[in-house]
N, C-alpha and C positions, 0 to 999 in steps of 0.2 A: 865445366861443361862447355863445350863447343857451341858455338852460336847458331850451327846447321842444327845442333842436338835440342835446343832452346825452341826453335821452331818447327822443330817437328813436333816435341810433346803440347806444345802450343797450337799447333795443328791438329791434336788429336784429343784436346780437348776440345767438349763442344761447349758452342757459344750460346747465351742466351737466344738466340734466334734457334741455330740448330735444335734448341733443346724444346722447342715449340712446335718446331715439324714433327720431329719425331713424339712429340707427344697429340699432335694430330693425326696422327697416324693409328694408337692406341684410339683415340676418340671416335675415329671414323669407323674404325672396326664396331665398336662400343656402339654406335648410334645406329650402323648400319642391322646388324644384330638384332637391336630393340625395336627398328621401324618392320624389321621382316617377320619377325613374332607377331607382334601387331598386328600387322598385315593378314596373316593368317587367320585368326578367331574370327575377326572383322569379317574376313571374306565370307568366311563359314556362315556367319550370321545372316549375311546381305544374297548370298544364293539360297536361304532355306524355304522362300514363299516359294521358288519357282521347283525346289527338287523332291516339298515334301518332308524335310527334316529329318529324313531316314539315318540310321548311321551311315549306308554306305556314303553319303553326301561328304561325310568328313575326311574319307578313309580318303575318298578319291582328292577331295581337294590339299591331303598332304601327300597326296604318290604326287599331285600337280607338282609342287614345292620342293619337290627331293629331286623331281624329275628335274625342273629349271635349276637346280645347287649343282646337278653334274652337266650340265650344259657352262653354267657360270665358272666351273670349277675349270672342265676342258679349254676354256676361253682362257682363263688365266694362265694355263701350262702351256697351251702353243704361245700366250702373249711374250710371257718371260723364259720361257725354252729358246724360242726361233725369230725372237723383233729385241732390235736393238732398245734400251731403256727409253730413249728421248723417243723414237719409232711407237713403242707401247703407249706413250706417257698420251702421245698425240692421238691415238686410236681411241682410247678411251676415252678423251675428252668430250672424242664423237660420241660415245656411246653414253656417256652420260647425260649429254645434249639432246640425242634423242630418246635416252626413257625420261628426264623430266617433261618432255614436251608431250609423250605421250600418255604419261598419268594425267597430263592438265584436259587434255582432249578424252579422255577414257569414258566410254559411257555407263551411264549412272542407272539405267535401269536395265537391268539384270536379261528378268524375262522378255525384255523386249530380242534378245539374240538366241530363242531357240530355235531350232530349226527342226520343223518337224519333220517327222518318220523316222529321227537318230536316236540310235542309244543314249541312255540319258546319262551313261558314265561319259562320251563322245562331248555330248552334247556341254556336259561341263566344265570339261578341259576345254571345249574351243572357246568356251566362255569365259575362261581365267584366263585364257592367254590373251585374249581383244582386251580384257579389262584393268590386269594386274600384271601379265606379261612380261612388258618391258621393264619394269621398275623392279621388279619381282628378281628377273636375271642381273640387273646390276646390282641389288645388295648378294646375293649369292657369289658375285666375282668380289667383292669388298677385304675379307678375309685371306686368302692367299695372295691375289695380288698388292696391295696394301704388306700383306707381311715381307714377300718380298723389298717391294718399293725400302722397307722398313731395313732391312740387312744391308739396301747398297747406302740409305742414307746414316746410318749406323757404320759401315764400316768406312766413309770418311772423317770422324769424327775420333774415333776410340774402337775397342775391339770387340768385334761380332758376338752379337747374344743367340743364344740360343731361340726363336724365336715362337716358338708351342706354348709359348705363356701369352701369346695372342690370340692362342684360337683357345684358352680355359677363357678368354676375358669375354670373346664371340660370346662362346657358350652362358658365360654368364651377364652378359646383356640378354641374351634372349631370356633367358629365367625370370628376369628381372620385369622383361614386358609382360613374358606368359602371367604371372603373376600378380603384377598387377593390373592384367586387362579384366579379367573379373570380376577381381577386390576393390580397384580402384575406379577404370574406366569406365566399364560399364554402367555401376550405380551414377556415376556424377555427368557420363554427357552421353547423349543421342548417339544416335547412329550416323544421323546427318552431321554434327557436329565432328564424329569422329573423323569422319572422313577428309574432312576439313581442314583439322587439328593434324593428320596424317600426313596429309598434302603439303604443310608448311612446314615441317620437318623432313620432310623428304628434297624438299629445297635448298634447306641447311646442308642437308648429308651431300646435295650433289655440287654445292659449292663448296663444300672439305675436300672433297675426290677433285673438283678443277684445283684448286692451290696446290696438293699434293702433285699435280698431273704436270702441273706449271713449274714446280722446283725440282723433279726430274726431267722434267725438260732442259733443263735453266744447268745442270748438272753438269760441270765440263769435264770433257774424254778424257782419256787416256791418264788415269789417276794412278800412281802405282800399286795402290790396292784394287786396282781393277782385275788382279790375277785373282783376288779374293769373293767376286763375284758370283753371287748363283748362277746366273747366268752363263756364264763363261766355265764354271765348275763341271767337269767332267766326272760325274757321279757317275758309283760301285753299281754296277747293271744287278737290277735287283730279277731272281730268281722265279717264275711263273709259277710255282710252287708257293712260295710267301706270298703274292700278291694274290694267292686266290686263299690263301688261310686269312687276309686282310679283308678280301672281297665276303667272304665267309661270315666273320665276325662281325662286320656292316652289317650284311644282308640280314642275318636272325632277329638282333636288337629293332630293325625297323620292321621287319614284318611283327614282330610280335607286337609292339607301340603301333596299332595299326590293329591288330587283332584282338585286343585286352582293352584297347579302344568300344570295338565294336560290340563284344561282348557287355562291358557296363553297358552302353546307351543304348543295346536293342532292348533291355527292361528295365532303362530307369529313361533318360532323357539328351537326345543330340543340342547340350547347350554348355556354354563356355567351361564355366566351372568344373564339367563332367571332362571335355576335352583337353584343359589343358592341363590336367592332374596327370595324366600318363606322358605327355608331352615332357613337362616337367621336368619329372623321374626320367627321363630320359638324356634331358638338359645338365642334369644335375650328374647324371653318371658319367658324362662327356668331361664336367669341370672336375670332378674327381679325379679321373684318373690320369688326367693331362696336369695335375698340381701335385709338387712334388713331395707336399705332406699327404696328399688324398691317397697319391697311391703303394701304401700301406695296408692299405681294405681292400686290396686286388686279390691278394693270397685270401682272407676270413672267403671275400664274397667267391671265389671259385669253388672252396672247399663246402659250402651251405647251397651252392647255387642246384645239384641235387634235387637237396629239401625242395628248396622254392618251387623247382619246375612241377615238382610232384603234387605241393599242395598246388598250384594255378590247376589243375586239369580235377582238382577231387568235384568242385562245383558244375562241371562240363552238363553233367545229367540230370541237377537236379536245381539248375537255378532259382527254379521260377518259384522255390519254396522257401527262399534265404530272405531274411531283411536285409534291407537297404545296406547300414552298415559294416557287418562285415563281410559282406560280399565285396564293396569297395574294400575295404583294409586287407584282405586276404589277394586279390588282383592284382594293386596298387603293390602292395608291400613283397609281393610274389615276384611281381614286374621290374623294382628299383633291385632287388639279389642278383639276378639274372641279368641285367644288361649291365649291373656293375661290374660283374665279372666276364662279361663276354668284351665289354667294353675294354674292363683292363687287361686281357690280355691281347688286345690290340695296341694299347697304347704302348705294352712292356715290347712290341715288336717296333715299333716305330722308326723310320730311317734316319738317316743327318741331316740335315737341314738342307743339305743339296737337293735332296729328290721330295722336299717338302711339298711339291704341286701334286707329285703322282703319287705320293701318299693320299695327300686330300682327295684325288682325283676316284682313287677304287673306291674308300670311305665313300665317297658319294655314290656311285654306281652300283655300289653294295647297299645303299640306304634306299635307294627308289628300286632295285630289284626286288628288295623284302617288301616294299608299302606298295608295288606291283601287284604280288602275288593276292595282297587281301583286296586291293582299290579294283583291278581290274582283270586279274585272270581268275581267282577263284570266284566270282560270281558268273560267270559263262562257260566255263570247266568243270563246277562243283554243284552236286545237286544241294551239298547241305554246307553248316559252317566245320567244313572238315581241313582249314588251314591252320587255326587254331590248335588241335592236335598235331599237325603236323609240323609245324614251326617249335613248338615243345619237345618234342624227337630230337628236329635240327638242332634242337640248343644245346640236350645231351651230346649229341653229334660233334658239334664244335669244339666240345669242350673234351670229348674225347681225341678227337684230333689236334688240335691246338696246344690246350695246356703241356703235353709232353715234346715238344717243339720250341724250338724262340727261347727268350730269357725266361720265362718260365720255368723249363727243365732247368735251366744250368742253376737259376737260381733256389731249387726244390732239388736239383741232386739226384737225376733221374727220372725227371718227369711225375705229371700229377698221380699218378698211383703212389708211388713211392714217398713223394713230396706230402699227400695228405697221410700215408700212413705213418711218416712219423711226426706228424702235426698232433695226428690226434689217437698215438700208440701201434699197436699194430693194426694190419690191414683189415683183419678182424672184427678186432675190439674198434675201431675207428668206426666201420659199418654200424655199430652197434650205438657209439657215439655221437654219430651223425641224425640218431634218432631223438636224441635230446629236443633239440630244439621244434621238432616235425612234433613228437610228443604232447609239446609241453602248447604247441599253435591247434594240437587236434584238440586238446581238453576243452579250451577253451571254447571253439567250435560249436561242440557237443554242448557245452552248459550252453552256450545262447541259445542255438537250436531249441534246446528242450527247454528254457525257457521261454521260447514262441511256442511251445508246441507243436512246430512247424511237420509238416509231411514230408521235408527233406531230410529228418534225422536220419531215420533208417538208411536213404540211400546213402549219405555222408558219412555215415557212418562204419559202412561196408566200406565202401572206397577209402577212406583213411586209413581201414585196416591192409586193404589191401596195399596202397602205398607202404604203409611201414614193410611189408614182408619185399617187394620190390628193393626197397633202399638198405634194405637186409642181408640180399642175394645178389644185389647186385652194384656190390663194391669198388669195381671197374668201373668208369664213368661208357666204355664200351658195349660192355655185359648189362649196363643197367638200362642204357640206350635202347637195345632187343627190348628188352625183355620189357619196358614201357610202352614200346609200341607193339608190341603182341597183344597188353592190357588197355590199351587205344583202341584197337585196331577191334578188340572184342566188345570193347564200350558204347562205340560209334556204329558197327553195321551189324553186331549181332544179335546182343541183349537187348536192347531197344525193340518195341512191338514194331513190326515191319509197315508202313505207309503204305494203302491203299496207291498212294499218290506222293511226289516228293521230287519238286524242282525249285527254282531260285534264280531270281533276276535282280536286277541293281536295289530294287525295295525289300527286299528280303527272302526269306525260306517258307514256300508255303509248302504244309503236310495238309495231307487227306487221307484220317485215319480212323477205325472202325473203334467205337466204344469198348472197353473191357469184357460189361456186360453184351455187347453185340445189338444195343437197340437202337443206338445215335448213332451217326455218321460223321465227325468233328471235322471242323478246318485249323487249323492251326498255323499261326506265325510268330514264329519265334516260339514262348515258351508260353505262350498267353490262347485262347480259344477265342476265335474270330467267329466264331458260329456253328450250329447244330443241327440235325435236321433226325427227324424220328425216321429207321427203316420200315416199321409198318405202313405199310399203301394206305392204310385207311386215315394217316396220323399226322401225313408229311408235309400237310400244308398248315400245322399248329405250330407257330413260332414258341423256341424255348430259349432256356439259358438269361441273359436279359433279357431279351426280346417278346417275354413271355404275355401272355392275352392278362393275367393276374398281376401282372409288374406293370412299370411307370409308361412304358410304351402302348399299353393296351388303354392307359386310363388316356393319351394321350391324344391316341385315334378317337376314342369314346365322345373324350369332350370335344375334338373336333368335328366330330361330325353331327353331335347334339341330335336333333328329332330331326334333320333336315335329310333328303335320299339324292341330293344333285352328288355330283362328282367331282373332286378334290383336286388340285395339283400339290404334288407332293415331289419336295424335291430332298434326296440324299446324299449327301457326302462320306464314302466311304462304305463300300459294297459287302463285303465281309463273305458269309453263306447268301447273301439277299434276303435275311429273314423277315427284313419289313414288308418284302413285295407282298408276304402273303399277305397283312392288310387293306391289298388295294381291293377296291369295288370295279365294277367293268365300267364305269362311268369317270374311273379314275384319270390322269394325268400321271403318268410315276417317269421322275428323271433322275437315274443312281451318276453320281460321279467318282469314280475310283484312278490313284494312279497307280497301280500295280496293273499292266497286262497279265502278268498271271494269274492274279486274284481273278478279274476279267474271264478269262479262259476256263479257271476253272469251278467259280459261280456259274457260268452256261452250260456245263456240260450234265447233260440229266445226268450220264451215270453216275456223279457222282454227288450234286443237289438238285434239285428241281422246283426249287422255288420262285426262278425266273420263266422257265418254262410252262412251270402252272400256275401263274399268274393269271387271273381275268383281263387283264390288261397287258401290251407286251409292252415292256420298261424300255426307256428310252437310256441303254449305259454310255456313256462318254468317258476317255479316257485321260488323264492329267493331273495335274495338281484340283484339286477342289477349291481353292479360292481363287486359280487364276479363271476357271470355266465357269465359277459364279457371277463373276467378276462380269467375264462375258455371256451375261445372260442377259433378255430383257428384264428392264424392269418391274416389279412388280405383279413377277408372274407365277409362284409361287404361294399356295397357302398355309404350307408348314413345308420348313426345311430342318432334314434331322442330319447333325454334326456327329457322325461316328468316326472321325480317320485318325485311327491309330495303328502304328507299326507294331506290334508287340504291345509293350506295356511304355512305351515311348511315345512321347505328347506332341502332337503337331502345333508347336506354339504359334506358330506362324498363323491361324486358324483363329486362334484364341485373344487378338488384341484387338482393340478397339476398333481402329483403322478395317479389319477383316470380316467383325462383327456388324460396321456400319455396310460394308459389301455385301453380307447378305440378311442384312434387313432392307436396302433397295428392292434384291431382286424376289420380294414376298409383298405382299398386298397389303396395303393401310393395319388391320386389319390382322394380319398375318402373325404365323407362330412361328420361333426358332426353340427347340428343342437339341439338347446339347447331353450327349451320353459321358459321364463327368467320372466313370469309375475307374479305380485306378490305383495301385499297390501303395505306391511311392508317393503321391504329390496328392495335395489336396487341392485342386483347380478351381472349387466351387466361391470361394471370395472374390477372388479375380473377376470372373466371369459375371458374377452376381453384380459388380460391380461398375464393369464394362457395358452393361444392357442398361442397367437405371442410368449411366450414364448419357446412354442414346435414347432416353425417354422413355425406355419399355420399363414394364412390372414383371416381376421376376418370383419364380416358384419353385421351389425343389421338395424332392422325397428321395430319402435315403432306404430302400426298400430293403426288408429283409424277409423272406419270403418261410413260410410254417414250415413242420418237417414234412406234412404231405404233399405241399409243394416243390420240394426241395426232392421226393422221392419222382415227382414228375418233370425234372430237368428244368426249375426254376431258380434262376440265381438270382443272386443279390446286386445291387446294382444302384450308382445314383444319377440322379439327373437335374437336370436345371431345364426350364422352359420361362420363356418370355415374351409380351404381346402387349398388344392395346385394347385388347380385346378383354373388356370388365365380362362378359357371359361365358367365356370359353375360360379364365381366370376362377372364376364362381364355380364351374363345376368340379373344375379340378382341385379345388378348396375343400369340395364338399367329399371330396375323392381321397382326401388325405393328406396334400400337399400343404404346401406351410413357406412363411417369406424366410430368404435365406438369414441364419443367424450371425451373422458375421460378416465385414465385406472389409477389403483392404486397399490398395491402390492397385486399378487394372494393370494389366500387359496394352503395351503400345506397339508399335514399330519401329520407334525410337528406343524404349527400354524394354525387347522383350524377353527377359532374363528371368525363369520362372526358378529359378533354383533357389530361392526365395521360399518358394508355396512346399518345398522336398517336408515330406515328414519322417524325420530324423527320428525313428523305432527301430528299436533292436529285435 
């Protein structure tokens, strides 16, 4: 061997140094990854006193996250398209310099930056971006540029790797935080702590980005593999046609993780566990199909993905009657078929390594289009949750467009018609086959249903059938696409009893719809009855439902107001129909706090309740979070405050911790009652709570009330409550009343740990 030959291959092996960088490079990607998952849940948690806890709070704060990933991304592809390496290297050192500098300055209280009179979707992207912002944008540039960095410091060493097994490892760093922010973070440190804990790894991550920044700086010119460069690589002009079957494929998987989101936590709960399960699933379909053993389950999940979309929509109409469990397993598991397969066949289109940025670049643009459509245009465009169905369409859509296109077709031989019918016989019998699995997920369905007994069998039950005849007829993923959305399209605006009423703002979908029998007038959000009001003129000032003169709210007034006739201040949180106003006396005080404008709007409007109107008193409503306007209340000027603010069947935990609980026992009198309406499908709140009040020195009472069938024929519902005071006389009557100390108490909700997924009761 020649002695120039000697040093070459000498040259192109890399040396224990090089082999450090370039595994810093893998690390930083890795770190950056798990600080930006993190990152996420975290923020979720620390804006939920100021927004309410609603789902939309999440939806919006991951379109924030998808939005900064294609900002980060775009940075990265003019960095390394159009700036010389060492030009980039020096750029970014600025930009790393200033997002560490601006997380250390970043302010810490939340609700101190709203600004009133703005949308509260508005209001909380300007607030992610003042707080989390900058930090937030330079882990989203981490992954492409880094991989780059990674191909030129790779190809002076030995020959260029293919380098997409960098963004399976992204992906799987983030899984890894989602994961264990839950399982593991949450239980073991604060909030405060976390933040903390946060901040000193995010230090680490921007000192890996200077060294790497430093040794492509440090990089000398004109290498002979410099021809070999991305950079300098004159990549295959890719086609407007594939970039938008790429932007396509994005855009579905993230609207739907975003809408299957929303759905769980508008009736169970906007808290980690709940949110990062769909997250996940999504994380997980990302590391799939970009790993070269994963993607093998591209072809299974294309060919099921069908099934899946079909079961996701059977529960559309009849949620509010499913337990907990497989409602989760049927969303979740609907969810993980369906973005595995849209997912791979995006990856099976994927470019050369050269146009690696503007790959990542649509991916992104197509991911916050989809978390767009749910965070922030379908709640000002849509009077109901009608993305949901429609992002379900899209996904048939894709799938009919796409799979017969790209390696897909070549590798199926004709594209996915052809491809699934000789997968699974003919096109036919394949239809027929395809029902196997739908089949064998509806049985099961069916036995738990009728094991609850539930009052969603019947309708799940039609709908399942009707799915099977869809997947039956419609073979074609185009054909079956119609013909879904004709069976959407009839689910959603026409068999449904028609709303009185029916609009929707960042806190959710309020209905205003007339009873079956025609004698209540319902409000409705989400899938849960917010309040009731009797049409008879003679009737509609007798609070029912809970609220009812014979339930816990009647014994409640009773024993506050004992033999004495002065006039009470009463303060509410969470307005609903206003069925408590009817209790007031004209000598009263009544101050409701609700933060739905709509709700607002449409509590006041006689035509359609009249319980503020015909009030002896006219109620003072104020509009906001309920703990930030307690908050700001004097003190001590309440004599009973009652805790009703729930979204649906979704727990405002923020309400429910210690810290919120001492906030409004300030603003109530020595003396004074908190009353807390505790009912609730899913969660049992009442140890917590019970536990939280003896904490802050009060005595605590609950009744689980279940009201006779004569009651029950008079629009009384069942319902529980918890109350607490220092008051031994107004305690005493409500003892004599039925009430009882609670059975059970656990460790409360804090502000630091307020993680109620804990309290879930796991029934089938």
């Amino acid at each position: 061997m020649r002695p120039s030959d000697v040093g070459a291959v000498a040259a192109a092996r890399p040396t224990w140094h090089a082999s450090v960088v370039l595994a810093t490079c893998g690390a930083s990607i890795f770190l950056s990854a798990c600080l930006l998952f993190l990152l996420e849940p975290l923020v979720g948690l620390l804006v939920l006193p100021t927004f309410g806890g609603v789902p939309a709070t999440w939806a919006t704060v991951l379109c924030f996250f998808q939005g900064v990933l294609v900002l980060g991304y775009l940075y990265s592809h003019q960095s390394i398209s159009r700036l010389d390496p060492r030009r980039g290297a020096i750029l970014h050192s600025a930009v790393v310099a200033l997002a560490l500098g601006a997380a250390v300055v970043a302010p810490s209280r939340y609700q101190d930056l709203v600004v009133t009179g703005t949308p509260a979707a508005l209001n909380l992207l300007g607030m992610l971006v003042l707080t989390v912002g900058p930090a937030a944008f330079l882990m989203t540039t981490t992954t492409p540029l880094v991989s780059s960095w990674y191909m030129l410091l790779k190809a002076d060493h030995a020959s260029r790797a293919d380098p997409y097994w960098l963004y399976a490892l992204s992906n799987a760093g983030s899984l890894l935080a989602l994961l264990s922010y839950p399982l593991v973070v949450v239980p073991a440190i604060g909030l405060g702590s976390q933040r903390a804990a946060w901040l000193v790894a995010f230090g680490v991550l921007c000192l890996l980005l200077l060294g790497l920044a430093v040794r492509i700086g440090r990089r000398p010119p004109g290498r002979p593999e410099a021809a070999e460069e991305p950079r300098r690589v004159v990549a295959t002009p890719i086609p407007m046609a594939r970039r938008m079957r790429w932007l396509l494929l994005a855009a579905i998987p993230s609207g739907l993780l975003a809408a299957v989101t929303n759905f769980i936590t508008t009736d169970l709960i906007s808290a980690p566990l709940l949110w990062v399960g769909p997250l996940a699933i999504y994380l997980v379909s990302l590391i799939v199909v970009f790993s070269p053993r994963g993607r093998r389950l591209i072809r299974p999940a294309v060919i099921l993905a069908p099934v899946a979309i079909t079961l996701l929509w059977v529960p559309i109409g009849s949620v509010g009657g499913w337990p907990a469990i497989p409602l989760l397993l049927l969303q979740l598991g609907g969810f993980a078929v369906v973005a595995l397969a849209l997912h791979g066949l995006l990856a099976e289109d994927r470019p050369p390594a050269a146009s690696l940025t503007t790959f990542y670049l649509v991916i992104a643009v197509g991911g916050v289009l989809g978390s767009a459509l749910v965070a922030i245009v379908a709640p000002v465009a849509f009077k109901g949750i009608w993305e949901f169905p429609l992002l379900l369409i899209g996904a048939l859509v894709a799938i009919a467009l796409c799979a017969d296109a790209g390696p897909w077709s070549r590798a199926t031989g004709g594209g996915f018609a052809a491809g699934s019918a000789r997968a699974l016989g003919s096109l036919t019998s394949g239809a027929w086959r395809r029902l196997v699995p739908y089949a064998a997920v509806g049985i099961v369905l069916i036995l738990v249903l009728t094991s609850e007994r539930s009052a969603a069998l019947e309708v799940a039950t039609n709908w399942l059938l009707v799915g099977a005849v869809l997947l039956v007829f419609g073979a074609k993923p185009a054909v079956l696409a119609v013909l879904t959305a004709v069976v959407l399209t009839l689910g959603v605006f026409v068999l449904p009893p028609a709303p009185v009423f029916q609009d929707r703002d960042f806190f959710g979908v309020i209905q205003v719809l007339r009873s079956p029998d025609g004698l209540t007038t319902d409000l409705k959000n989400g899938t849960t009855v917010h309040g009731s009001q009797w049409r008879d003129t003679a009737r509609r000032n007798e609070p029912i439902n809970e609220f009812a003169v014979s339930g816990p709210a009647g014994d409640v007034f009773t024993a506050l107001r004992g033999s004495s006739t002065e006039g009470r201040s009463v303060g509410i949180v969470g307005l609903g129909a206003g069925e408590l106003a009817a209790y007031a006396r004209p000598a009263d005080r009544l101050t409701i706090f609700e933060i739905s404008p709509l709700d607002v709007q449409v509590a006041s409007d006689p035509q359609y309740f009249t319980y503020l109107s015909d009030a002896p008193v006219r109620p003072s409503v104020l509009t906001g979070d309920g703990r930030l306007l307690v908050e700001a209340s004097d003190p001590g000027v309440f004599d009973v405050l009652f805790l009703d603010a729930f979204s649906s069947d979704s727990v405002p935990v923020h309400l429910l911790t210690v810290e919120a609980i001492a906030t409004d026992l300030r603003a109530t009198r020595p003396d004074g009652v908190l009353a807390f309406h505790l009912s609730n499908r899913y969660y049992d709140l009442e140890p917590a709570v019970a536990s939280a009040v003896e904490f802050l020195g009060l005595t605590a009472l609950v009744r689980h009330f279940v009201p006779s069938p004569s009651e029950v024929g008079q629009r009384t519902a069942r319902s529980q409550w918890l109350v607490a005071s220092r008051d031994a006389a107004f305690l005493a009557r409500l003892s004599a009343a039925g009430w009882e100390p609670p059975a059970r108490q656990i460790a409360p909700l804090t502000d630091d740990h307020p993680d109620i997924t804990r309290l879930l009761n796991f029934r089938w």
